[in-house]
N, CA, C and O atoms as a MOPAC input file, in Angstrom:
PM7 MOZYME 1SCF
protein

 N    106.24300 1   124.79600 1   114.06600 1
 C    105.72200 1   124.67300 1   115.41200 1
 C    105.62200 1   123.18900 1   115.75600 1
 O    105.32100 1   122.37400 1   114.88300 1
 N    105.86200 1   122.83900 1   116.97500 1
 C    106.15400 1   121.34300 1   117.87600 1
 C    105.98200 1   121.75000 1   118.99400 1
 O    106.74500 1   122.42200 1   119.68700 1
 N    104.78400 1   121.28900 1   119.26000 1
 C    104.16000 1   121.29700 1   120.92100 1
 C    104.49100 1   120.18300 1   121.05100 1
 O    104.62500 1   119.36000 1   120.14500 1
 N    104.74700 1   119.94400 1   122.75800 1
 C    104.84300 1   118.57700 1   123.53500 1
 C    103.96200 1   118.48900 1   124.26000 1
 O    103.99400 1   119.46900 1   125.00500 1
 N    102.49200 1   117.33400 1   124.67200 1
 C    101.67000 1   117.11600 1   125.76300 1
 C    102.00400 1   116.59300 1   126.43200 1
 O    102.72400 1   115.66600 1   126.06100 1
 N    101.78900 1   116.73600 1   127.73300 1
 C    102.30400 1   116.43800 1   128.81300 1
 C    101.15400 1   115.68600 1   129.68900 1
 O    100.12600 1   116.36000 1   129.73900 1
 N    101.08800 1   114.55000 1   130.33400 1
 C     99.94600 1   113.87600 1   131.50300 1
 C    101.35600 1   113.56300 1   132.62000 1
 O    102.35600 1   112.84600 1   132.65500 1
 N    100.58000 1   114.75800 1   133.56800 1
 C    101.85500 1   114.42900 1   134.83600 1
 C    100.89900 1   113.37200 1   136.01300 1
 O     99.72700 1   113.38200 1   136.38800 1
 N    101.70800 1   112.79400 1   136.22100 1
 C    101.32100 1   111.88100 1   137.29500 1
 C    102.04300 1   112.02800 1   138.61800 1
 O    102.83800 1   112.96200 1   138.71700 1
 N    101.86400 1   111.23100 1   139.62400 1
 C    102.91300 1   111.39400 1   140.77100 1
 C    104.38500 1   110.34000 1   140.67900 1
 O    105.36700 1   110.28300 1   141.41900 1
 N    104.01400 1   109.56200 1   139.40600 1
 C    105.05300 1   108.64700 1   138.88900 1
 C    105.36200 1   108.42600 1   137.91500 1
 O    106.36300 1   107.72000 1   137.78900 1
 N    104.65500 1   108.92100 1   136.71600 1
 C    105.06900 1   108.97200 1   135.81400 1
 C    104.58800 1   110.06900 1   134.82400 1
 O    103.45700 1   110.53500 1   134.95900 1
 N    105.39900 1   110.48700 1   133.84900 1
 C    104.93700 1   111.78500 1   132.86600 1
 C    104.73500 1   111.02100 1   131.39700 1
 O    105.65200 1   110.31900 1   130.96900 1
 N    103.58800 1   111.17100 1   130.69600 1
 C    103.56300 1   111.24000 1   130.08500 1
 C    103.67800 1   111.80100 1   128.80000 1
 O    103.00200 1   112.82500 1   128.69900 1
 N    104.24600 1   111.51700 1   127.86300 1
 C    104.83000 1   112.42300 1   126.60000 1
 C    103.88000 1   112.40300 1   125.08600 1
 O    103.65800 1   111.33500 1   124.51500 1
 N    103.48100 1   113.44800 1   124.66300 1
 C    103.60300 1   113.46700 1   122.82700 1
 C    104.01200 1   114.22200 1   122.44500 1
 O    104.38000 1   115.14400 1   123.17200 1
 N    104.19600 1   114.26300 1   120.96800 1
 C    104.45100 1   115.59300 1   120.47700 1
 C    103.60200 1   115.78900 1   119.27000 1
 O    103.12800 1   114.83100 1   118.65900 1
 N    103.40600 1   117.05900 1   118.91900 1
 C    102.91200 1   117.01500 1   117.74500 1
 C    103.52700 1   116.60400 1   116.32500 1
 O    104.62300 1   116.04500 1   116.27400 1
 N    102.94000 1   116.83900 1   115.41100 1
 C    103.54000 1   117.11300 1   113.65000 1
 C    103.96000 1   118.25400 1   113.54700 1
 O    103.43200 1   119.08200 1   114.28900 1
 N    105.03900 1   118.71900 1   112.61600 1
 C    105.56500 1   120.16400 1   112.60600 1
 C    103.85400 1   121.24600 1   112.37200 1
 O    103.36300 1   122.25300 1   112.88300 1
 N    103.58500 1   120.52000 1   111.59100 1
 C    101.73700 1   121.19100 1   111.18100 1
 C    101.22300 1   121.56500 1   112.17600 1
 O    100.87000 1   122.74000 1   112.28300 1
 N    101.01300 1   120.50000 1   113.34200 1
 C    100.16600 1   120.71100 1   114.54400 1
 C     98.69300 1   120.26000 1   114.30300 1
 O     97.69200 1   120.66000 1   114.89600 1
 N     98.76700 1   119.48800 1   113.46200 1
 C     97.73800 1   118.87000 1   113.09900 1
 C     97.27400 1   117.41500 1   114.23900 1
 O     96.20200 1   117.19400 1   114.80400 1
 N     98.35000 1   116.76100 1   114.25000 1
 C     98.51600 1   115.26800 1   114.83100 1
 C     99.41000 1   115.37600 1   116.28500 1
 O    100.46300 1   115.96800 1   116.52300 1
 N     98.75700 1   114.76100 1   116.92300 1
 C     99.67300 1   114.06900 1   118.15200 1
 C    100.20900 1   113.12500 1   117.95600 1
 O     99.38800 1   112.46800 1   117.31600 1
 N    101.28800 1   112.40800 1   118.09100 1
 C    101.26800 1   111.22000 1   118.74900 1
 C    102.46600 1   110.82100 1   119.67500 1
 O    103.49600 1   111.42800 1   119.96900 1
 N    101.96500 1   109.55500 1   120.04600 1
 C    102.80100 1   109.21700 1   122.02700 1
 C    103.95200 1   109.23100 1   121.69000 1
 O    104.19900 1   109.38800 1   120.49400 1
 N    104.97900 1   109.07600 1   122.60300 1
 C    106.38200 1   109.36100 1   122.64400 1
 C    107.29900 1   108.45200 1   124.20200 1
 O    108.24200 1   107.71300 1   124.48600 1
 N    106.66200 1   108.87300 1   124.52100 1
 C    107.32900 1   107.54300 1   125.67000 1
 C    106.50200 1   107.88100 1   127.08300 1
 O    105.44400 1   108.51100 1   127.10700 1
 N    107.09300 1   107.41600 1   128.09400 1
 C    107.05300 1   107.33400 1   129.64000 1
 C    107.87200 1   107.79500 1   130.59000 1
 O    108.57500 1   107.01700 1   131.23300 1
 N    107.88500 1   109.18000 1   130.80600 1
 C    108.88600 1   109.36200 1   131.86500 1
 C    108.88200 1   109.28400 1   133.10900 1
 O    108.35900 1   110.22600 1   133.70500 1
 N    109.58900 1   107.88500 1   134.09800 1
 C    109.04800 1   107.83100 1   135.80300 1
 C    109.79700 1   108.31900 1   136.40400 1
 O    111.01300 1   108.13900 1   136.47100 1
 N    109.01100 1   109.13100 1   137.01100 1
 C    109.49500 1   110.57500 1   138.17000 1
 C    109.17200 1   109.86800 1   139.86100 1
 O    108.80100 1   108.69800 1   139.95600 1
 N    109.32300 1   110.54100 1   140.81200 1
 C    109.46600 1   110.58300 1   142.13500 1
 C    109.19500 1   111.77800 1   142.78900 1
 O    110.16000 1   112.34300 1   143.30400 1
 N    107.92200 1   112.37100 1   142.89900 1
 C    107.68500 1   113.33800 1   143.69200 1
 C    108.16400 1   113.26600 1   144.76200 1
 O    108.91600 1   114.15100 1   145.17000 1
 N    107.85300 1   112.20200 1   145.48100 1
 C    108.69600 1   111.99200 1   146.97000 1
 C    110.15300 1   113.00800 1   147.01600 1
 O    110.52400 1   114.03600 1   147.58300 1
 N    110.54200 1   112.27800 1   146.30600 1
 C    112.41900 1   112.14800 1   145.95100 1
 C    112.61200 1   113.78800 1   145.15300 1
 O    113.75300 1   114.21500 1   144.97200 1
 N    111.55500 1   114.50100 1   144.77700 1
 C    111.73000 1   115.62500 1   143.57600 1
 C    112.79500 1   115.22000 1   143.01900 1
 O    113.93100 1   115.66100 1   143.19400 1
 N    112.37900 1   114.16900 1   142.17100 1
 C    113.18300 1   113.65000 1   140.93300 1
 C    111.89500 1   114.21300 1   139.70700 1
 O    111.32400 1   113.14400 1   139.48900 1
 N    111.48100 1   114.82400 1   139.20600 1
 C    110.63000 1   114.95900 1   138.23900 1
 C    110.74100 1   114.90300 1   136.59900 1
 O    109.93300 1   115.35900 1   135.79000 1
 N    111.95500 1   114.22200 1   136.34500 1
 C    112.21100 1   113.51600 1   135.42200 1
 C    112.85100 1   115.00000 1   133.72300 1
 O    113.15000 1   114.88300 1   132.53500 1
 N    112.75300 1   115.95300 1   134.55300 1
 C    113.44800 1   117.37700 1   133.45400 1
 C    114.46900 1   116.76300 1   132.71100 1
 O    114.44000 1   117.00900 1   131.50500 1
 N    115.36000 1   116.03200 1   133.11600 1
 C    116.38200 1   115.83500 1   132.29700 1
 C    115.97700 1   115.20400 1   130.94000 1
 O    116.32100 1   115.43800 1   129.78200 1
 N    115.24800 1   114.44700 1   131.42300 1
 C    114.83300 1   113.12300 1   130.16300 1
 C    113.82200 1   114.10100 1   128.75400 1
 O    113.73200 1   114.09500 1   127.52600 1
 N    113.09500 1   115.01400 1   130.22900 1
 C    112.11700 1   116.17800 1   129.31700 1
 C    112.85500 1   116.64000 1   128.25300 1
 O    112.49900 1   116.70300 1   127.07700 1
 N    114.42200 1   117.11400 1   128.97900 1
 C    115.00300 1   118.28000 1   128.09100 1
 C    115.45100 1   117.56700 1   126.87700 1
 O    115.49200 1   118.15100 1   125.79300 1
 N    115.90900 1   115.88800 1   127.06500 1
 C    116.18500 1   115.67800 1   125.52400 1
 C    115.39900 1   115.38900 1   124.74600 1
 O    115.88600 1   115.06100 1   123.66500 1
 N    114.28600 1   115.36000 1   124.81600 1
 C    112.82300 1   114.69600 1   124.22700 1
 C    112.68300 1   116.25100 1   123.56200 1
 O    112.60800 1   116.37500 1   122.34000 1
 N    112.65000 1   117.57400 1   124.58000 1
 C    112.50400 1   118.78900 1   123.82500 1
 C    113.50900 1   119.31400 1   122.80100 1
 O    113.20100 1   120.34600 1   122.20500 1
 N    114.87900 1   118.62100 1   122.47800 1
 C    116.07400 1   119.06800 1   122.09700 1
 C    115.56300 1   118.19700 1   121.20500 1
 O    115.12600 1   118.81100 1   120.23200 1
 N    115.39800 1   116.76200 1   121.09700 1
 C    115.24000 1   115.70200 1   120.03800 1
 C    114.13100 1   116.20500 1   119.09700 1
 O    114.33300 1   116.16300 1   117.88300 1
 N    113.01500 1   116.66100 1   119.56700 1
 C    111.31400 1   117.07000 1   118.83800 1
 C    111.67900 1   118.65000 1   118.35800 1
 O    111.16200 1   119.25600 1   117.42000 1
 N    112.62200 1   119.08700 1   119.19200 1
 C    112.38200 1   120.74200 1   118.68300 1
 C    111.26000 1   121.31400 1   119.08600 1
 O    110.88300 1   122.32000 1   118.48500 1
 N    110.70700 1   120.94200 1   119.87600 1
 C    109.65000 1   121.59400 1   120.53700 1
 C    109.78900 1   122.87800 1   121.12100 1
 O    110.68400 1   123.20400 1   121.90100 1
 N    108.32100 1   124.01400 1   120.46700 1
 C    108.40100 1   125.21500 1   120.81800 1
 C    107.46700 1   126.18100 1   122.11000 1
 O    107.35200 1   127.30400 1   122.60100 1
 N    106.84600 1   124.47200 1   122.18800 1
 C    105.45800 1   124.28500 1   123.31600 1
 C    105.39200 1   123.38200 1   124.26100 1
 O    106.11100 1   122.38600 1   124.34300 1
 N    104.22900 1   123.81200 1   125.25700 1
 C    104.65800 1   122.81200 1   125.92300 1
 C    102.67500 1   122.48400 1   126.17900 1
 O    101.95900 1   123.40200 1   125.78200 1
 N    102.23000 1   121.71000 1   126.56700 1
 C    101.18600 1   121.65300 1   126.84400 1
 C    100.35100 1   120.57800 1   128.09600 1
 O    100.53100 1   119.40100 1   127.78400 1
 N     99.88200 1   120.66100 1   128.82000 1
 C     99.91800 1   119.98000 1   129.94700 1
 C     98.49400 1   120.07800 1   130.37500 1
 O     97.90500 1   121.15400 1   130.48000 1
 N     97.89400 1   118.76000 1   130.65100 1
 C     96.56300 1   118.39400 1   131.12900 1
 C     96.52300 1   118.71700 1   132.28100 1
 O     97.49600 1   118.52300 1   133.01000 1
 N     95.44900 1   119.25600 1   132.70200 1
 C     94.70500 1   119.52600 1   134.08600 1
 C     94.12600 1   119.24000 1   134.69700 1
 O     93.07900 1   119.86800 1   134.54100 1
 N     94.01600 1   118.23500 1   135.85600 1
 C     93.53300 1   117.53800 1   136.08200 1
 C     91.99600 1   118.06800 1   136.90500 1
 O     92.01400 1   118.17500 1   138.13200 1
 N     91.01900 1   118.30100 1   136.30900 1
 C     89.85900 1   118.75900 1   136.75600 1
 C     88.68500 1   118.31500 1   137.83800 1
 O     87.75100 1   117.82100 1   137.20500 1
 N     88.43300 1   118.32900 1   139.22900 1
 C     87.10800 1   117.56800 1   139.41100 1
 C     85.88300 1   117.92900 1   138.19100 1
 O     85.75200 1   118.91200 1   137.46200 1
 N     85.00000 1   116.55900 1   138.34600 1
 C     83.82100 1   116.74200 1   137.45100 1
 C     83.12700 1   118.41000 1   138.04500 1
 O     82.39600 1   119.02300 1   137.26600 1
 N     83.36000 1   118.85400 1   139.08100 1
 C     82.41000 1   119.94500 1   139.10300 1
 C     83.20600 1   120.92800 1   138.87200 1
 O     83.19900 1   121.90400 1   139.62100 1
 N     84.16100 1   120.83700 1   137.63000 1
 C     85.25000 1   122.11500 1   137.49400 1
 C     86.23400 1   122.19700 1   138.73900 1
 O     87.39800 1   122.49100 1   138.46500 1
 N     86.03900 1   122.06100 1   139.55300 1
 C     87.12100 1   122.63100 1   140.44800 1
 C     88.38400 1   122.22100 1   140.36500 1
 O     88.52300 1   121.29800 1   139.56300 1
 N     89.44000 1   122.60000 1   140.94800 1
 C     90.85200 1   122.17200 1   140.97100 1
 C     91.27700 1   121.32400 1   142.54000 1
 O     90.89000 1   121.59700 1   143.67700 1
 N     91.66800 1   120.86400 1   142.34500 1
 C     92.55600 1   119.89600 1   143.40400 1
 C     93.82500 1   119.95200 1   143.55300 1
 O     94.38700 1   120.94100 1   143.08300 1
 N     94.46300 1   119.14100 1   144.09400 1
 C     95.48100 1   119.07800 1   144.33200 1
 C     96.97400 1   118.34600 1   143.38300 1
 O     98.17200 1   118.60600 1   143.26600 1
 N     95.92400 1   117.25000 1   142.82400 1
 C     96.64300 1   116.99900 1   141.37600 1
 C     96.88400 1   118.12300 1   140.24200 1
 O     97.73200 1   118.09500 1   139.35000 1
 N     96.02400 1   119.01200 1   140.47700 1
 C     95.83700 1   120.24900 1   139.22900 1
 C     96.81900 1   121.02700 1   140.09000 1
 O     97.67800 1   121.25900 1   139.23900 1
 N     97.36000 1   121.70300 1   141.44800 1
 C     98.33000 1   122.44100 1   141.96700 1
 C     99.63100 1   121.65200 1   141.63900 1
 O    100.72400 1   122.20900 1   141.53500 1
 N     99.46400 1   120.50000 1   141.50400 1
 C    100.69100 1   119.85700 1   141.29400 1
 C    100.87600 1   120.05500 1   139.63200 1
 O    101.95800 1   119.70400 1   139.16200 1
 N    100.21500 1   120.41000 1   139.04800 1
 C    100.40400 1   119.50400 1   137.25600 1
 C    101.24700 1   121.32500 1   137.17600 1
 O    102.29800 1   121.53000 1   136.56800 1
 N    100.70200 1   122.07900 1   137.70400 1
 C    100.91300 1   123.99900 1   137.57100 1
 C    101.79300 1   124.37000 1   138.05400 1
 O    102.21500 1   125.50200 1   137.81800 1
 N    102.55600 1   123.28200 1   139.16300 1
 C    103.73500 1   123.34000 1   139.65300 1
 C    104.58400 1   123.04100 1   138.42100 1
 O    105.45000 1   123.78300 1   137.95600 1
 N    104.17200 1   121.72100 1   137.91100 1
 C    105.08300 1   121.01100 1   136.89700 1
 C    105.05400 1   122.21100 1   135.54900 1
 O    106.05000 1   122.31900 1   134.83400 1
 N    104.35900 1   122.69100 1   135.41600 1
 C    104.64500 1   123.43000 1   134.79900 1
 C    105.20100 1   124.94600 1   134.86700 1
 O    105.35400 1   125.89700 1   134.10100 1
 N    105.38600 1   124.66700 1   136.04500 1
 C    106.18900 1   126.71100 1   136.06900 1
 C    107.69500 1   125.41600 1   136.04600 1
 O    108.66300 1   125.83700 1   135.41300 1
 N    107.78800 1   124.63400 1   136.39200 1
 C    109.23700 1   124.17800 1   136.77600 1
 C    110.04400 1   123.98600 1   134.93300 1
 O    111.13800 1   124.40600 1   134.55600 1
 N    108.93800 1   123.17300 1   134.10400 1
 C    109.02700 1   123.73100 1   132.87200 1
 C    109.48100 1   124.67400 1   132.14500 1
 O    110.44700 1   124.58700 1   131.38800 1
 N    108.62800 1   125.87700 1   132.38900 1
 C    108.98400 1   127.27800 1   131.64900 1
 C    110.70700 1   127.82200 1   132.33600 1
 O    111.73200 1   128.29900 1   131.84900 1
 N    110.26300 1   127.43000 1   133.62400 1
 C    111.74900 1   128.30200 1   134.21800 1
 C    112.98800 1   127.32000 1   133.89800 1
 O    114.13300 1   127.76700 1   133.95500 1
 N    112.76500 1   126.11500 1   133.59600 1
 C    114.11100 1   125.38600 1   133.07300 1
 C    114.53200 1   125.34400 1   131.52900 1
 O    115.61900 1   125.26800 1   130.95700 1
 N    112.99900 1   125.43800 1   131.03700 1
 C    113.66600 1   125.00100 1   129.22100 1
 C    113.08900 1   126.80400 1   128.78400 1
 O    112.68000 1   126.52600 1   127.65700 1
 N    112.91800 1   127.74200 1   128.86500 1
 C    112.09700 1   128.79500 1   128.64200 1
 C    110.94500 1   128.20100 1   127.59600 1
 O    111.28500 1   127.93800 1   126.44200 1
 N    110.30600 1   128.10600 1   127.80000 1
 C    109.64200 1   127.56700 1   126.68400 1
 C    107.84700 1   127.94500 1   127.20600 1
 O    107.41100 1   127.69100 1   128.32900 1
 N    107.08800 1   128.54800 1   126.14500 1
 C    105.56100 1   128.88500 1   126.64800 1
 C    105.05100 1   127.72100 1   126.64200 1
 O    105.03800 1   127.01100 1   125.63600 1
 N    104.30100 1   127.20200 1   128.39000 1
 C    103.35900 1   126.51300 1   128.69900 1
 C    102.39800 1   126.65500 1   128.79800 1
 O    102.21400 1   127.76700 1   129.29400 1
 N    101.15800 1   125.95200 1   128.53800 1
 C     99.78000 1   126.41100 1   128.40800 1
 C     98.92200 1   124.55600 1   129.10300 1
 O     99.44900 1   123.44900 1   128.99400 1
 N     97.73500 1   124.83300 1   129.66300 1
 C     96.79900 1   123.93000 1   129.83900 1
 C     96.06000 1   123.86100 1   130.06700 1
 O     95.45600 1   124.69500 1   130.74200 1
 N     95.42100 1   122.34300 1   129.46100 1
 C     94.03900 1   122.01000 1   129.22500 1
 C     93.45700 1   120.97500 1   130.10000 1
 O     94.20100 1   120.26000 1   130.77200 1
 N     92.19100 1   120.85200 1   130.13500 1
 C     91.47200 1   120.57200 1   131.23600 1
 C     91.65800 1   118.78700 1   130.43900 1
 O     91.61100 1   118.46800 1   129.25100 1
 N     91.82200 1   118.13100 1   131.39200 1
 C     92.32500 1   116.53400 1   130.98000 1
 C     91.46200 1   115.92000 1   131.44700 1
 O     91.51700 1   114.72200 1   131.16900 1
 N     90.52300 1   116.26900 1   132.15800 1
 C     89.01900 1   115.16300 1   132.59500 1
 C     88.99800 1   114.10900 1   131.91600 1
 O     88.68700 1   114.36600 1   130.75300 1
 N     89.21200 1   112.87500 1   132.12300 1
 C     88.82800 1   111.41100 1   131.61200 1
 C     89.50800 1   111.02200 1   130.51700 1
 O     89.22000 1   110.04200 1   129.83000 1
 N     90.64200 1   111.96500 1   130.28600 1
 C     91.22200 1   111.48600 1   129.16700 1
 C     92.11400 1   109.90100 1   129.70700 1
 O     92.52200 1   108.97400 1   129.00800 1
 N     92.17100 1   110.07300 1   131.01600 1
 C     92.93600 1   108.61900 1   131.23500 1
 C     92.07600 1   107.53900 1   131.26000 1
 O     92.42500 1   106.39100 1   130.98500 1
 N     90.50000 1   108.01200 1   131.71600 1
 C     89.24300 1   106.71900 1   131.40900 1
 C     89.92100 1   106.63000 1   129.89400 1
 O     90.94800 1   106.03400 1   129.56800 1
 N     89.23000 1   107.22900 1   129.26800 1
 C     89.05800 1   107.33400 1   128.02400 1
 C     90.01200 1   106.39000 1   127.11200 1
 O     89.76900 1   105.53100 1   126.26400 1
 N     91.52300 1   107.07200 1   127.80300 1
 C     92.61100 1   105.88500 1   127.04700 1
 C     92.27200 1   104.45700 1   127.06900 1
 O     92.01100 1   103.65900 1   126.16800 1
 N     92.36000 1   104.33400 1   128.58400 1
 C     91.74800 1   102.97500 1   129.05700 1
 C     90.86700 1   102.34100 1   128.51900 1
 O     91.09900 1   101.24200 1   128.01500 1
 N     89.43000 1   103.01300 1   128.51000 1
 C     88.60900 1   102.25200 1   127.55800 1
 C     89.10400 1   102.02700 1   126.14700 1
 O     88.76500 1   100.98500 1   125.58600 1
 N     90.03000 1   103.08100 1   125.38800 1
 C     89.97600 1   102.49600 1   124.11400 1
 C     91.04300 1   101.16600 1   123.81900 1
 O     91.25500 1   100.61400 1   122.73900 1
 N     91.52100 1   100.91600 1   124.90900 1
 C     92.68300 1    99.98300 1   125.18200 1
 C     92.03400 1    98.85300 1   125.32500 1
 O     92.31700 1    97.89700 1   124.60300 1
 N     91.11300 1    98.77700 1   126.22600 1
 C     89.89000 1    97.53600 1   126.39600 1
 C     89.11500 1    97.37400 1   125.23300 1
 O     89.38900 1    96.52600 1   124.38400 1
 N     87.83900 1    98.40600 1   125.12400 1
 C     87.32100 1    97.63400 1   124.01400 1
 C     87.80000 1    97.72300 1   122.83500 1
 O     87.14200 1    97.03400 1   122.05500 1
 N     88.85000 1    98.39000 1   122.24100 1
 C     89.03600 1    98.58100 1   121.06400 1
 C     90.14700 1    97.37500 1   120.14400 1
 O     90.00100 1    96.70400 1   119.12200 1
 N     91.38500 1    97.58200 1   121.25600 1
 C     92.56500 1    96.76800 1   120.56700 1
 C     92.77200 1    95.72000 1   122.04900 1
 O     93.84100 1    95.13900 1   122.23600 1
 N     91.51600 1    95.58500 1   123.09700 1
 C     91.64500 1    94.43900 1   123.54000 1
 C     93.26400 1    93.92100 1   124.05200 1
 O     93.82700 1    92.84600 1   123.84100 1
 N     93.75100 1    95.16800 1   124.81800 1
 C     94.96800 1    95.10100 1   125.25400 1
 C     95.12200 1    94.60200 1   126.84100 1
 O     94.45800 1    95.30400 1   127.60400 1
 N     95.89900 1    93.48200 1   127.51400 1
 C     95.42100 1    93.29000 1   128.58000 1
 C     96.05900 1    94.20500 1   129.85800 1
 O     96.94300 1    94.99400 1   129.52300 1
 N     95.76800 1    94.17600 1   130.98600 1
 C     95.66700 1    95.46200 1   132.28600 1
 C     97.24400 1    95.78800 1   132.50500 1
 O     97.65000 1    96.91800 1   132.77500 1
 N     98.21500 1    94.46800 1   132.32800 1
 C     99.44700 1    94.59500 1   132.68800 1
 C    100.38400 1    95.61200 1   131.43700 1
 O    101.10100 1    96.55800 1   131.76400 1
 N    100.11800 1    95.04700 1   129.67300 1
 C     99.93000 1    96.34300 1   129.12100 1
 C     99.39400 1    97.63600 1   128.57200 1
 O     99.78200 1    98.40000 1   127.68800 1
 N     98.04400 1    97.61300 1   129.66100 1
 C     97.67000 1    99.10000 1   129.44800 1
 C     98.49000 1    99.80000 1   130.66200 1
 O     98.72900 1   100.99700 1   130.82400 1
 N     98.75600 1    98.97300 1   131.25600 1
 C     99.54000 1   100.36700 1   132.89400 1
 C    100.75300 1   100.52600 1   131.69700 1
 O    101.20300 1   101.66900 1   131.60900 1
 N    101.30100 1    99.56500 1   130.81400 1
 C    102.54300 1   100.31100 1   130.02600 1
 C    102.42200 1   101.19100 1   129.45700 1
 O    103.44400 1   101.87700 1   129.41400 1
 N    101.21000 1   101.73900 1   128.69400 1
 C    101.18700 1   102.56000 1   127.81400 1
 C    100.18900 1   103.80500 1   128.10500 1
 O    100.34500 1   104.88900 1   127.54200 1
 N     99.25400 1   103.57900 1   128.94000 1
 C     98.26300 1   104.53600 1   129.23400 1
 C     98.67300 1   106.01800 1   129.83000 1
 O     97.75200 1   106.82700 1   129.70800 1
 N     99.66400 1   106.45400 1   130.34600 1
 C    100.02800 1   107.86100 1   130.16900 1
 C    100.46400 1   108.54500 1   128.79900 1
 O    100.16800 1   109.64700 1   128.33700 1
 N    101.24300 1   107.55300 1   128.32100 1
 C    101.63700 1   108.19400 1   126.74400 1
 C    100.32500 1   108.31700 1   125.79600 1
 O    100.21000 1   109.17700 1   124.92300 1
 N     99.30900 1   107.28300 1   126.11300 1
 C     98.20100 1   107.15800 1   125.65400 1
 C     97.10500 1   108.63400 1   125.53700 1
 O     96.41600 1   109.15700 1   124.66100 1
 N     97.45200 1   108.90000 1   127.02600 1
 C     96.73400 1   110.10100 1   127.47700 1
 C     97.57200 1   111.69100 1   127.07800 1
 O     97.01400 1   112.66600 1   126.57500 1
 N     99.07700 1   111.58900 1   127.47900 1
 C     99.74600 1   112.53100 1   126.51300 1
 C     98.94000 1   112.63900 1   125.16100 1
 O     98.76200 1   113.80600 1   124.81400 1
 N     98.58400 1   111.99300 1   124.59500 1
 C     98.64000 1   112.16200 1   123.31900 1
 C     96.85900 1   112.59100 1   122.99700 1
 O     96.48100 1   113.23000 1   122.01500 1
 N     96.09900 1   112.13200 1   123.93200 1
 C     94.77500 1   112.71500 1   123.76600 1
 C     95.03400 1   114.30900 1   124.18800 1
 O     94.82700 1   115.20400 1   123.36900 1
 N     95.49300 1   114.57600 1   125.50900 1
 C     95.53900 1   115.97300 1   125.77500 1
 C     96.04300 1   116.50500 1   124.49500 1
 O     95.45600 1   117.40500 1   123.89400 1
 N     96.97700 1   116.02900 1   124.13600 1
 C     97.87500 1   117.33800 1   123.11700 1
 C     96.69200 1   117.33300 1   121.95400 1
 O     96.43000 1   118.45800 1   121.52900 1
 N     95.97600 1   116.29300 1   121.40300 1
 C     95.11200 1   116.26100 1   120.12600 1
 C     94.19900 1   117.21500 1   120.81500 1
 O     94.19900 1   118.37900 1   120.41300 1
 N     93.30200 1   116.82100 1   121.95100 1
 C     92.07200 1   117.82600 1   121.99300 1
 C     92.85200 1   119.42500 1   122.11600 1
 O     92.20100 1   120.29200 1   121.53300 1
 N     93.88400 1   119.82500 1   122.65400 1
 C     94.27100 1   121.02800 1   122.58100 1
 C     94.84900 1   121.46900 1   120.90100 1
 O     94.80600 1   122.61700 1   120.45900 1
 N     95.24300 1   120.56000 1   120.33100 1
 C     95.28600 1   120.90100 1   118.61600 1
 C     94.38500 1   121.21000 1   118.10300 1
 O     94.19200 1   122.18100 1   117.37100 1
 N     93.60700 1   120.27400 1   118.48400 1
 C     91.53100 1   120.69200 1   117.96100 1
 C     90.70800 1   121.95900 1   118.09800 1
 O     89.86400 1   122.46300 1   117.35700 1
 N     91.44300 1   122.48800 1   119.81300 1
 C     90.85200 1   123.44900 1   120.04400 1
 C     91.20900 1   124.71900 1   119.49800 1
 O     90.57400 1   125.77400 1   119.48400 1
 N     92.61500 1   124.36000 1   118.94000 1
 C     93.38500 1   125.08900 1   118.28900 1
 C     93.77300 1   126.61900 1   119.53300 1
 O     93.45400 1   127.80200 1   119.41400 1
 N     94.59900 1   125.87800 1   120.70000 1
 C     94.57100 1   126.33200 1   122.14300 1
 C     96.06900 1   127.76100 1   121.51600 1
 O     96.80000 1   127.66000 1   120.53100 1
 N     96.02900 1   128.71900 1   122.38000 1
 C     96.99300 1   129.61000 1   122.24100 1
 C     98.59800 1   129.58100 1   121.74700 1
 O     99.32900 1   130.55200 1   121.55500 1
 N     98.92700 1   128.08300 1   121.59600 1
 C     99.85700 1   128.35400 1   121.49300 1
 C    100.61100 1   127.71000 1   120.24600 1
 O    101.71800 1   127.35600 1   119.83900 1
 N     98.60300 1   127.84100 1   119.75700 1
 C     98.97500 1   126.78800 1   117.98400 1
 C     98.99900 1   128.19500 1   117.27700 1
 O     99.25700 1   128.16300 1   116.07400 1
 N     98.75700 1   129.47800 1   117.87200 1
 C     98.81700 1   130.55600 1   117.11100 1
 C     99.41800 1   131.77300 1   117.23100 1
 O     99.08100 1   132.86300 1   117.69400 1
 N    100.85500 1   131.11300 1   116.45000 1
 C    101.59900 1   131.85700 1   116.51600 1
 C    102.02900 1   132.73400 1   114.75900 1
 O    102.88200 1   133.62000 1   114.70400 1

């Protein structure tokens, strides 16, 4: 088993994948898309899923603090039916609340990275938290 996490943005997607185990995440790159343009970057997806062997797919949700869904979250559910119906592959997701603070802060106080390269890395950053807390949770589609 090889899940891929997914942090969709309106410009860029973020990527991880797991360990064959499903134990570990980690980042994988940056894919920049164009909602405008519905360029949403599938192609680049499909070799990242052909390269990892990925049998999952997994994708953050972008939550208001009071639970509710928005419009970033209709969009991330879009990105993901567009997913299943291009690569067949079972998608599943998790609620991504602050995982992009979160990157951020550990980018600042931790390894003291400055703003021009955290915008480089902070979606893959966040890919890779979604996919860990959904490994943790040990989400539906680690059990197969």
């Amino acid at each position: 088993m090889r899940l891929l996490g997914l942090d969709v943005g309106s410009r860029t997607v973020g990527v991880a994948a797991s360990d064959l185990l499903g134990w570990t995440a980690q980042g994988v790159e940056i894919i920049r898309i164009n909602e405008n343009e519905e360029d949403f970057g599938l192609d680049r997806l499909g070799e990242i899923i052909k390269d990892k062997q990925a049998t999952g797919i997994v994708i953050g949700l972008p939550k208001n603090m009071n639970n509710t869904e928005g419009p970033r979250a209709d969009k991330s559910r879009e990105y993901g039916k567009m997913v299943t119906e291009k690569f067949s592959l079972p998608v599943d997701f998790i609620d991504e609340r602050l995982t992009t603070v979160q990157a951020e802060r550990m980018l600042v106080d931790e390894a003291n990275v400055s703003r021009k390269k955290r915008k480089k890395v902070i979606d893959k950053i966040a890919a890779e938290m979604i996919l860990q807390n959904y490994l943790d949770a040990k989400g539906k589609l680690t059990r197969n």
